[in-house]
C-alpha positions, 0 to 999 in steps of 0.5 A: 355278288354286290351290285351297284345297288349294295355299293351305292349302300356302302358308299354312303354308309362310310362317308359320313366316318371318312370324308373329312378325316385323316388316316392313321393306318392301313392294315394289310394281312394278306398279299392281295385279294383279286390281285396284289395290294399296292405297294407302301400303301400304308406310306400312301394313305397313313396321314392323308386326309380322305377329300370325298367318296364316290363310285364308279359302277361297282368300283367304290372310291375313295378320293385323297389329293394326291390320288384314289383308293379304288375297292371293289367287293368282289362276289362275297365282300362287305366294308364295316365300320368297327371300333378299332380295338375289335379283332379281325376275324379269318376273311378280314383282310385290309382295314383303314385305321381312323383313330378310334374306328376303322372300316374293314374289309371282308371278302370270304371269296378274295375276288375283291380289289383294293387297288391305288390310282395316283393323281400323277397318272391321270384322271381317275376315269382314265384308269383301265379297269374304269376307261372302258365303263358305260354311262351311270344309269341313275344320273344319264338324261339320255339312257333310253336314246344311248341303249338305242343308238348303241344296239342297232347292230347288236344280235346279243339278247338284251339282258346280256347287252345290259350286263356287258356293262359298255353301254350302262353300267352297274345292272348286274344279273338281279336287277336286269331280270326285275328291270326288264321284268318291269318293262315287259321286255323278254330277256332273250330278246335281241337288242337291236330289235327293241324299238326307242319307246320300249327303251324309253320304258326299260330305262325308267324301269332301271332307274327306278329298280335300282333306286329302290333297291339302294333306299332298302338298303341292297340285297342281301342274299349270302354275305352282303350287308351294310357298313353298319352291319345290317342287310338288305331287304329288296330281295323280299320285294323281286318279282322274278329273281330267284322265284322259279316256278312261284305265281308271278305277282302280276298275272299268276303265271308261272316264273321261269328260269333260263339260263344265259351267259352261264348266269340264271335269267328269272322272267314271266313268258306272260308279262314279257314278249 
């Protein structure tokens, strides 16, 4: 599934082509995905001109004056940038026309989202699939003192705290197993028995975990790949995601494998207490 870091990737691989511009079409050739597309979207967005990008967790946006194109990738979904003559193939659902170009949406799994946000109803933080989001851990000054304060009563291990996405969003399985893996913290731990300093040392882990992850352009571990057609290469960098059995890269033992939330937890019983 894309994470925060595969979005953040595509956000910024499309808006040097979109911001700025105006639309002249929308191409809709299915219903929906996740759920159904906006009615007249194509009324909505044909003509307007695209004002900024942004994101939002795993939400990408596209901001026009009179609302907000919301897309989220789902667990197989990737944006391209294309000629606009280049012909859709069977998992391309939805294309935003730009004159000569366009950006086209695959999703092979349809779990993604095209969704629309108008001005009239609101901030675009009010809207219900964003309301409830944790801070955004690349721009929080207080990210160690927030996880902190907000698991003292918290029994749930720390990595399914980091992955509930109410506290801080956007680390998604891979990345909460390197940034705890970075900080020493075992992912079963309970959370509300970490103490500030060791937070303090998870959020730096996380902030720099991601990070790298955006500037190597994400993961690209089945369908994901950039606007510009490439992949991703963090994933030659894990330390333990997906590296069961294989010699952890700082003391040799062994990784692990468990299993939490019905997702896969990779870790080192001997880096991590």
């Amino acid at each position: 599934m894309p994470e925060l870091p595969e979005v953040e990737v595509t956000r910024r691989g499309i808006a040097p082509f979109l911001e700025g511009r105006r639309i002249t079409g929308v191409v809709q050739r299915r219903s929906g995905l996740r759920w159904p597309f906006p009615t007249d979207l194509d009324k909505l967005l044909t003509g307007q001109r695209v004002v900024s990008t942004g994101r939002r967790g795993k939400y990408l946006l596209i901001h026009f004056s009179h609302g907000t194109l919301i897309i989220h990738l789902g667990m197989s979904g990737h944006l391209r940038m294309l000629p606009a003559d280049h012909p859709p193939q069977k998992h391309d659902h939805f294309d935003l026309l730009l004159g000569e170009q366009l950006i086209r949406l695959t999703d092979p799994r349809r779990f993604g989202a095209v969704l629309w946000h108008a001005q009239a109803e609101g901030d675009i933080e009010s809207h219900v699939l964003l309301r409830s989001l944790g801070v955004e851990p690349l721009t929080s000054d207080d990210l160690a003192v927030l996880l902190h304060r907000q698991t003292r009563n918290r029994s749930a291990a720390i990595k399914q705290v980091l992955l509930a996405g109410d506290i801080v969003v956007g680390v998604g399985n891979i990345y909460a197993c390197e940034s705890l893996f970075e900080s020493g913290i075992h992912p079963n731990t309970a959370a509300r028995r970490i103490s500030l300093a060791r937070y303090q040392k998870l959020a730096i882990a996380i902030r720099r975990v991601l990070a790298a992850a955006i500037e190597q352009g994400g993961s690209s571990l089945r369908d994901f790949i950039g606007a510009d057609g490439q992949s991703g290469y963090f994933q030659q960098n894990y330390f333990v995601y997906d590296r069961e059995s294989e010699a952890c890269r700082h003391c040799d033992a062994p990784v692990r494998r468990i299993v939490q939330g019905q997702r896969s937890t990779f870790y080192c019983g001997r880096c991590q207490r």
